[in-house]
DSSP file (Angstrom, degrees, kcal/mol; ACC not computed):
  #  RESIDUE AA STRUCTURE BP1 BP2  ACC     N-H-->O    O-->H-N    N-H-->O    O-->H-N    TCO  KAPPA ALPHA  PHI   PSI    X-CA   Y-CA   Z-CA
    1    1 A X              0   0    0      0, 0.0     2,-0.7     0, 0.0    50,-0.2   0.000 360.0 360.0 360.0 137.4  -11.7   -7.3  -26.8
    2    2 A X  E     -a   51   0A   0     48,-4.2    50,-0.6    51,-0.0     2,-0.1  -0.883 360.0-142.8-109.4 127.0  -11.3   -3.6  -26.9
    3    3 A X  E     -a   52   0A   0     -2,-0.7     2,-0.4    48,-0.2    50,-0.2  -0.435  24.5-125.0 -71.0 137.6   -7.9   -2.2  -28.7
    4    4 A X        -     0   0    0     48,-2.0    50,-0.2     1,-0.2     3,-0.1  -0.820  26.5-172.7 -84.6 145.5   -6.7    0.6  -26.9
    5    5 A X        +     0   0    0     -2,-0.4     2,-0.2     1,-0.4    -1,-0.2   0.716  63.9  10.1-100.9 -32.3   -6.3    3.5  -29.0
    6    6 A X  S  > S-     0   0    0     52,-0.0     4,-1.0     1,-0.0    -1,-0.4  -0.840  74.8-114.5-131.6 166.3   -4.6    6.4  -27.0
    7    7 A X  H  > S+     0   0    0     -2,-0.2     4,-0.6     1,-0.2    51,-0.0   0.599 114.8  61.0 -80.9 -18.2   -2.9    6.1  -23.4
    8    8 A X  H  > S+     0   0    0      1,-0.2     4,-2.8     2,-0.2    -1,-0.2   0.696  97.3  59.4 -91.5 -20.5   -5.4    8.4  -21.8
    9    9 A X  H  > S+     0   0    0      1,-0.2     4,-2.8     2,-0.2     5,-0.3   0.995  96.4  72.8 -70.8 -49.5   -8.1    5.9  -22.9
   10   10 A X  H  X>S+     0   0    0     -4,-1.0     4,-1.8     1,-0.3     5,-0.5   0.867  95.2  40.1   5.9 -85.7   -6.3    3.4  -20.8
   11   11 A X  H  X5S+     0   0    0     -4,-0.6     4,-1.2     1,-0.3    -1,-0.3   0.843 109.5  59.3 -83.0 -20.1   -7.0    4.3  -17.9
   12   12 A X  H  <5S+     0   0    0     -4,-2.8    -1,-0.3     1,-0.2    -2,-0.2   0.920 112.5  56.1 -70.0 -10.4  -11.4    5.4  -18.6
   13   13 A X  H  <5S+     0   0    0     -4,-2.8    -2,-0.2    -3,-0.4    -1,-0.2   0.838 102.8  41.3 -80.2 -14.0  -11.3    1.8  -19.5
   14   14 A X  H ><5S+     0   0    0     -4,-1.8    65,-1.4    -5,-0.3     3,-0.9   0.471  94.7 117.3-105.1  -3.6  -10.0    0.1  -16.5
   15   15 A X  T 3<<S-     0   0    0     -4,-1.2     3,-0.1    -5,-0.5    63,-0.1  -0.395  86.0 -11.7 -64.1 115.0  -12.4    2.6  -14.4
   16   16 A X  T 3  S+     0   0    0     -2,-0.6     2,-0.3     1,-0.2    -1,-0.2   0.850 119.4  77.4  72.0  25.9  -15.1    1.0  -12.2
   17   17 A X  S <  S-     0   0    0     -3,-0.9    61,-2.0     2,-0.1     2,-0.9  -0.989  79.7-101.1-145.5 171.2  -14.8   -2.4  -13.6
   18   18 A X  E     +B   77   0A   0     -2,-0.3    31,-4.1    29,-0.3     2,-0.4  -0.610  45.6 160.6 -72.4 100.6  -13.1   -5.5  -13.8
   19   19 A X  E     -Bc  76  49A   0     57,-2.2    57,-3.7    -2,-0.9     2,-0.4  -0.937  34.5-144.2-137.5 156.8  -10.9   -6.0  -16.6
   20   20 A X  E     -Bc  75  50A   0     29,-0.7    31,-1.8    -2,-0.4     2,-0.4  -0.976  26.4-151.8-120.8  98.0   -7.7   -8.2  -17.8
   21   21 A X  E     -Bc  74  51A   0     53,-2.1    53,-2.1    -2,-0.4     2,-0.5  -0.608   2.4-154.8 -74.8 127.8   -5.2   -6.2  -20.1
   22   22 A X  E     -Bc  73  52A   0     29,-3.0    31,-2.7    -2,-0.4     2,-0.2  -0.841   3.1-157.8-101.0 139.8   -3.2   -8.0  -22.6
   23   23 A X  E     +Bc  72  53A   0     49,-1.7    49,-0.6    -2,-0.5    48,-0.3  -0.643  37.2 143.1-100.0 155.8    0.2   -6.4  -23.7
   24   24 A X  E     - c   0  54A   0     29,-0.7    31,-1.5    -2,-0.2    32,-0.5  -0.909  39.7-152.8-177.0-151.0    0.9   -7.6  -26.5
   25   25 A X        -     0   0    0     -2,-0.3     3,-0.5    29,-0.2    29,-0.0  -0.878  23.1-131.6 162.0 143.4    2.6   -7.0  -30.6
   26   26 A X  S    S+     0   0    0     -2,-0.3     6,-0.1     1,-0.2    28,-0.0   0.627 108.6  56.3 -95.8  -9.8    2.0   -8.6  -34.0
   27   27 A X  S    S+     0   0    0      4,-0.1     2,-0.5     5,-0.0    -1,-0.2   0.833  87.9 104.5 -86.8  -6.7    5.3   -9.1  -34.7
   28   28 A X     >  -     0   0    0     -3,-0.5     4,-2.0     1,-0.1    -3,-0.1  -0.641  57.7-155.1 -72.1  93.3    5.6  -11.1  -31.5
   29   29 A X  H  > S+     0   0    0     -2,-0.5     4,-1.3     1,-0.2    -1,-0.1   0.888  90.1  44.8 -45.9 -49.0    5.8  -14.8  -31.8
   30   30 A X  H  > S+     0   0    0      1,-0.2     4,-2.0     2,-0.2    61,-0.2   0.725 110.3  53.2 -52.9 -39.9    4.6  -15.7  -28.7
   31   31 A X  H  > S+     0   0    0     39,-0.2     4,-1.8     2,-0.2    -1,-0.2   0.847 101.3  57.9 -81.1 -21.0    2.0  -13.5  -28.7
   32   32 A X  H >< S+     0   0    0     -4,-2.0     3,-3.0     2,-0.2     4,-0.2   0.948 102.0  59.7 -67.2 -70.8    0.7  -14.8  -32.1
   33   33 A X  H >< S+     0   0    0     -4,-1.3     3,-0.9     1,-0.3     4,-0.2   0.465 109.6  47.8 -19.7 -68.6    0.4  -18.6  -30.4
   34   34 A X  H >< S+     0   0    0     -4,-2.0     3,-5.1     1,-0.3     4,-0.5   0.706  92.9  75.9 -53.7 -42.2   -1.9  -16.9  -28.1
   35   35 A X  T << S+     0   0    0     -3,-3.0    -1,-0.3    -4,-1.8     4,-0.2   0.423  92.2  57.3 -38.7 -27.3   -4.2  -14.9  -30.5
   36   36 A X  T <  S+     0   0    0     -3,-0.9     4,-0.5    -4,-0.2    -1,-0.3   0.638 107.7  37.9 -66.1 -39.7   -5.9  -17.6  -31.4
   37   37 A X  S <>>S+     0   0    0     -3,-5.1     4,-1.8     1,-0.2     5,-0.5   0.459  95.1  91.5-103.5   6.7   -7.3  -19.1  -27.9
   38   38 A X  H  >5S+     0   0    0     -4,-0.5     4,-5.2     1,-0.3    -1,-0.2   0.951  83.1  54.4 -74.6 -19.5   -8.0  -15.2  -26.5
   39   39 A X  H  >5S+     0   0    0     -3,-0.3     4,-2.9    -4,-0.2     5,-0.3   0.936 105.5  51.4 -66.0 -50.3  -11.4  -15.2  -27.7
   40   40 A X  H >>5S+     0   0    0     -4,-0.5     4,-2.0     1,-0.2     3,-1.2   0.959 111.1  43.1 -51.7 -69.2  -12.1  -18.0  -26.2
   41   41 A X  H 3<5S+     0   0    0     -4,-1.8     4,-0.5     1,-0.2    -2,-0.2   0.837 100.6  66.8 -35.6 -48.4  -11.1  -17.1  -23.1
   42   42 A X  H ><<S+     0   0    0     -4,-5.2     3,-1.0    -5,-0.5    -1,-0.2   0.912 110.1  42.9 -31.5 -45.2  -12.6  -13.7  -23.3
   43   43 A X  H X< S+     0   0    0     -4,-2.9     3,-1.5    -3,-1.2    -2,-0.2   0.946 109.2  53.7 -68.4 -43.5  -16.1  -15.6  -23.3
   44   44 A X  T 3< S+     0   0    0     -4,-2.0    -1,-0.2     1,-0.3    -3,-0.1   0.627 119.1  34.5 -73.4   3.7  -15.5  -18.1  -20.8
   45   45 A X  T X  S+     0   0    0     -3,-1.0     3,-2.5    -4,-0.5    -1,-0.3  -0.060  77.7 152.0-144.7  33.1  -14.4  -15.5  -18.3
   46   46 A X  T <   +     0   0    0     -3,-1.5    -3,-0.1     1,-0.3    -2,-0.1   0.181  56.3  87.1 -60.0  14.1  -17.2  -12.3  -19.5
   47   47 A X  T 3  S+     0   0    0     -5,-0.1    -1,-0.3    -4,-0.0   -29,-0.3   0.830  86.4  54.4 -58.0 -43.7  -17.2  -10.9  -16.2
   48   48 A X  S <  S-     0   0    0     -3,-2.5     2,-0.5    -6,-0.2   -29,-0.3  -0.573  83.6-127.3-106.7 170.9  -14.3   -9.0  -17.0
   49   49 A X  E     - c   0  19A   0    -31,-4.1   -29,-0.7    -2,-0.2     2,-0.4  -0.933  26.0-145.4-112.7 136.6  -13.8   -6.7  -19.9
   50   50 A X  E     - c   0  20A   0     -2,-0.5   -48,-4.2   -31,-0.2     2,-0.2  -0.654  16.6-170.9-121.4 139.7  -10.8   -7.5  -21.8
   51   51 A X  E     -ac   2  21A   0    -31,-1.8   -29,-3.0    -2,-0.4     2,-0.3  -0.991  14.6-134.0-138.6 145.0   -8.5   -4.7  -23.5
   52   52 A X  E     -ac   3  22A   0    -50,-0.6   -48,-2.0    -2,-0.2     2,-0.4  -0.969  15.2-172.9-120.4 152.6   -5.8   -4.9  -25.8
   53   53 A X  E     - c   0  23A   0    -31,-2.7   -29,-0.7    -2,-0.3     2,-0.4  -0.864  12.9-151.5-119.7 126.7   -2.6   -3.1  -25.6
   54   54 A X  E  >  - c   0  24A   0     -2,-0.4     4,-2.3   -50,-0.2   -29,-0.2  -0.725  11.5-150.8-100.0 165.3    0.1   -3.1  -28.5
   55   55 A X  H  > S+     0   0    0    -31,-1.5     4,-0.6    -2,-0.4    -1,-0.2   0.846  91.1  55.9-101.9 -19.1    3.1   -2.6  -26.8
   56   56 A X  H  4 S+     0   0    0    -32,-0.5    -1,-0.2     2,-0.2   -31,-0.1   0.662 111.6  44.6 -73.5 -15.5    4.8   -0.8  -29.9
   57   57 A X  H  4 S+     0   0    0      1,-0.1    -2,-0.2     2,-0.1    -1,-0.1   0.775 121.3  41.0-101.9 -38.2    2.0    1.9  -30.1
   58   58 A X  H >X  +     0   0    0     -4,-2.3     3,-1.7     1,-0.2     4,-1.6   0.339  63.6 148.1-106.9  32.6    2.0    2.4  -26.2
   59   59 A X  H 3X S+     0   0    0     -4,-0.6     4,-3.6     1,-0.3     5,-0.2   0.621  70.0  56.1 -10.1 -58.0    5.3    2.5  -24.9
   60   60 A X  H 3> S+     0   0    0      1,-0.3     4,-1.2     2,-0.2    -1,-0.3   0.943 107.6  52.6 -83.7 -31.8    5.0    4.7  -22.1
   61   61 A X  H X> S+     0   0    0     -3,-1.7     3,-1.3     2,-0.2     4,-1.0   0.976 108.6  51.0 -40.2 -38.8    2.1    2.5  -20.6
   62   62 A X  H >X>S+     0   0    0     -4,-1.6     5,-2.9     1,-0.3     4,-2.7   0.994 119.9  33.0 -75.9 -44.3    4.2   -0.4  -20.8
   63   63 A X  H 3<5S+     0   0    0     -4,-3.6    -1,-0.3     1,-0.3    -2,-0.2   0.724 107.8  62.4 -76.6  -4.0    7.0    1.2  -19.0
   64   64 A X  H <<5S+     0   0    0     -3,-1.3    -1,-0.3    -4,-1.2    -2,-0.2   0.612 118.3  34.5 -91.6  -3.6    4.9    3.2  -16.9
   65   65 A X  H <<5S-     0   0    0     -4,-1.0    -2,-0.2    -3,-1.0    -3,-0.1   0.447 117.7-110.3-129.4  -0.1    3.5   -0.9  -15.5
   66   66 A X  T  <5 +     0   0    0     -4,-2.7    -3,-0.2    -5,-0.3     2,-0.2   0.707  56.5 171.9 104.7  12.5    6.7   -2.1  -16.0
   67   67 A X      < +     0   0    0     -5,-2.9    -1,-0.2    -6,-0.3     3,-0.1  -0.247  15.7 149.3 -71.7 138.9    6.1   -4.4  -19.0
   68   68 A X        +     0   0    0      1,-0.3     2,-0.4    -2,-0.2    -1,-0.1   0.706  63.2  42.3-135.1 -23.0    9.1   -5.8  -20.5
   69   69 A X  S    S-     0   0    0      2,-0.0     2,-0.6     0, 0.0    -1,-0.3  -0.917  79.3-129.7-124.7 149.9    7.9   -9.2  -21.9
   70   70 A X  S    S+     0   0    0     -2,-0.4     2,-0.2    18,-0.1   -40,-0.2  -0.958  79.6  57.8-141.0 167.4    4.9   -9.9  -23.7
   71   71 A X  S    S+     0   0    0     -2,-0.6    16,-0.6   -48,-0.3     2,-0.2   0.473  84.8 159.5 -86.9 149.0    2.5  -11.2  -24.3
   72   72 A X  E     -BD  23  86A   0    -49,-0.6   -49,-1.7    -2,-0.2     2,-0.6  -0.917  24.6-155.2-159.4 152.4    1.8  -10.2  -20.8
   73   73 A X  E     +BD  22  85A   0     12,-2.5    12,-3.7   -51,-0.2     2,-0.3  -0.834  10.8 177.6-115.1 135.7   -1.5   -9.7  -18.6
   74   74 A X  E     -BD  21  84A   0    -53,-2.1   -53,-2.1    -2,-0.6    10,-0.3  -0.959  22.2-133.2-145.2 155.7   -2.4   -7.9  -15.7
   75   75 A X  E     -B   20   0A   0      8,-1.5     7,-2.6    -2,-0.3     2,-0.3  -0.587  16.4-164.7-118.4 128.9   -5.9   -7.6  -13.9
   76   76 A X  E     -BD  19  81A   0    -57,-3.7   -57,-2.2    -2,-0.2     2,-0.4  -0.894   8.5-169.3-114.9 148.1   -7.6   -4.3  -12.8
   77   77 A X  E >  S-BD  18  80A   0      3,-2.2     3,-0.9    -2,-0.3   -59,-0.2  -0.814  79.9 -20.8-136.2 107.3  -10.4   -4.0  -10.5
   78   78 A X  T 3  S-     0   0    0    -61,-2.0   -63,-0.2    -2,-0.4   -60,-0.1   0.978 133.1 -48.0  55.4  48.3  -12.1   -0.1  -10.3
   79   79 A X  T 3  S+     0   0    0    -65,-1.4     2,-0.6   -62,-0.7    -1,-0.2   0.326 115.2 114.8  84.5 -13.2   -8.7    1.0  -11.7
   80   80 A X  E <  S-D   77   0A   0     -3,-0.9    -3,-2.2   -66,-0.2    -1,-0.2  -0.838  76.2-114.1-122.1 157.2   -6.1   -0.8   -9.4
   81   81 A X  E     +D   76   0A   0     -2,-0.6    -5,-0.2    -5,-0.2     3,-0.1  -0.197  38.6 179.1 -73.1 146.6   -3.8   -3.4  -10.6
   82   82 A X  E     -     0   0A   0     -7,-2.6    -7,-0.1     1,-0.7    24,-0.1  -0.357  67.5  -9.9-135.0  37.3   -5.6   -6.3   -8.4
   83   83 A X  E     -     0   0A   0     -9,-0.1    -8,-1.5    -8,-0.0    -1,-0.7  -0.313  65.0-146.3 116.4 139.8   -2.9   -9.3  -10.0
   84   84 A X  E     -D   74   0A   0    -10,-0.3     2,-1.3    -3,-0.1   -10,-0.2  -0.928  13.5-168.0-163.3  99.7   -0.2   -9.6  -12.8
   85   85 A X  E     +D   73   0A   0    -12,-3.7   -12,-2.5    -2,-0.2     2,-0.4  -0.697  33.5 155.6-123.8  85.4    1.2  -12.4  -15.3
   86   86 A X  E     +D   72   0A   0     -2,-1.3     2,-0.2   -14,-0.2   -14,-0.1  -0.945  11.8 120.1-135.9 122.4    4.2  -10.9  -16.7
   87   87 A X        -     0   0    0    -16,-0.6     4,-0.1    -2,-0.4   -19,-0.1  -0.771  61.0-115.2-133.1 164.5    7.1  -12.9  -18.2
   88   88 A X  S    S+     0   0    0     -2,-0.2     2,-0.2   -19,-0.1   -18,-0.1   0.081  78.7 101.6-102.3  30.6    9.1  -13.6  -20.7
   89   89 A X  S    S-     0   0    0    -18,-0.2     2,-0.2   -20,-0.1    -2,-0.2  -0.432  81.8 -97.0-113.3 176.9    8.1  -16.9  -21.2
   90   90 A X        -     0   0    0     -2,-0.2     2,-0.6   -57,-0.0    -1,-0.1  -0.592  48.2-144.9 -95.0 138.3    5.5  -18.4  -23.9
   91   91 A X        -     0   0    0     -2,-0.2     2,-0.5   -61,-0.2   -57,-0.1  -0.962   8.7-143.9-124.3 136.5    2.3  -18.7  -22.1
   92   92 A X    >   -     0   0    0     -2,-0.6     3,-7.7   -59,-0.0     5,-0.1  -0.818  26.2-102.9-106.9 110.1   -0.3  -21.4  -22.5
   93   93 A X  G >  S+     0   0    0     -2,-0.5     3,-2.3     1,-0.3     2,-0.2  -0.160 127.3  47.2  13.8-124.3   -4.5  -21.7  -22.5
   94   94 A X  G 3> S+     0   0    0      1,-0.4     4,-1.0     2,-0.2    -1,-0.3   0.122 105.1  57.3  59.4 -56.6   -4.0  -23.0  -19.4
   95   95 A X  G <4 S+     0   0    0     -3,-7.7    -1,-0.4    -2,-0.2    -2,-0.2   0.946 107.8  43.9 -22.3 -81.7   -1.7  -20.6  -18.1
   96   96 A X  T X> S+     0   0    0     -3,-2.3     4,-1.7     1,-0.2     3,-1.3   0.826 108.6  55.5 -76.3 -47.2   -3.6  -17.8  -18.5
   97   97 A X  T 34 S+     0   0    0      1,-0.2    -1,-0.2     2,-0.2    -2,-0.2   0.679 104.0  57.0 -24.0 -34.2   -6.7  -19.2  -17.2
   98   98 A X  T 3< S+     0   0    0     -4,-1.0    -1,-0.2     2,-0.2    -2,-0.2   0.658 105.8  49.2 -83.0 -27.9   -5.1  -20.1  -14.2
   99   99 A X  T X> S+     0   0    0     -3,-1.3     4,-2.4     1,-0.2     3,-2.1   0.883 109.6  52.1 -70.2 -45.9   -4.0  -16.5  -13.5
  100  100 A X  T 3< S+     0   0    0     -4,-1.7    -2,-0.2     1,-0.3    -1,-0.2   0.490 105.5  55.1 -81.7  12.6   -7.3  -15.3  -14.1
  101  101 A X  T 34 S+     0   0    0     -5,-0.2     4,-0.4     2,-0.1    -1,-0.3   0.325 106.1  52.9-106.4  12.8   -8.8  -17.9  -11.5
  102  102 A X  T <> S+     0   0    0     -3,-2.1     4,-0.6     2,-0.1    -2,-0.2   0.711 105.3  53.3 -99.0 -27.6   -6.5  -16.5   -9.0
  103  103 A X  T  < S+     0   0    0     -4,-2.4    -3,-0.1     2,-0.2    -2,-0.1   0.611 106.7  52.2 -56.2 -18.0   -7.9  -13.0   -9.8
  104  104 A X  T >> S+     0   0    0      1,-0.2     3,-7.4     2,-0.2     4,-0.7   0.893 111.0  50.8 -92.8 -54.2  -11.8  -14.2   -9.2
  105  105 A X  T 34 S+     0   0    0     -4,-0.4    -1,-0.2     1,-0.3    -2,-0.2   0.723 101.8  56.1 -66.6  -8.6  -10.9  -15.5   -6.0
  106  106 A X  T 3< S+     0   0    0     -4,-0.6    -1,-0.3     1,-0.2    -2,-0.2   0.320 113.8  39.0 -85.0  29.2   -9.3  -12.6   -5.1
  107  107 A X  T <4        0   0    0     -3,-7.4    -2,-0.2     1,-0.2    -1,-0.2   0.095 360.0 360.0-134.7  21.2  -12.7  -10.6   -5.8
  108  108 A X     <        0   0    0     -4,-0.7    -1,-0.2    -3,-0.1    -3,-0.1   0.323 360.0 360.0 -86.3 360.0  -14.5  -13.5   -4.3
């Protein structure tokens, strides 16, 4: 998973590929539960390139995509948002796989 480091990096990362950003925060509960399974998922699904965003280091991304709960994900394809799994709710393996199998069929 690649950590974003500045905002402008953002946006060369989501250029000309497929990728699934995670918002996200260490202090987060919800988001630690996840930390654990993302690797995994990152492998099962290496099509896409997976980036992570802390949401306390980039505010203005989060607000500039509207993030307000995290962990949250949303799926670029050659730089436009292509699909989006943002709540405030705890999200589960299962979950999140399931958003990103509604994203391959929409690039199917």
């Amino acid at each position: 998973m690649i950590t974003i480091t500045k905002d402008n990096s953002f946006e060369e990362q989501i250029e000309n590929k497929d990728a699934i950003v995670v918002f996200s925060a260490d202090w987060c509960p919800d988001c630690v539960v996840i930390k654990p399974i993302l690797p995994e998922i990152e492998q099962k699904y290496s099509q896409f390139t997976f980036l992570y965003v802390d949401r306390d280091e980039h505010l203005s991304l989060c607000e500039e995509y509207a993030i307000f709960g995290i962990p949250s994900f949303i799926a670029f394809s050659n730089g436009q948002e292509i699909g989006r799994y943002v709540n405030k709710e705890r999200k589960t393996k299962e979950q999140i796989e399931g958003f990103i199998e509604e994203i391959i069929g929409k690039l199917s």
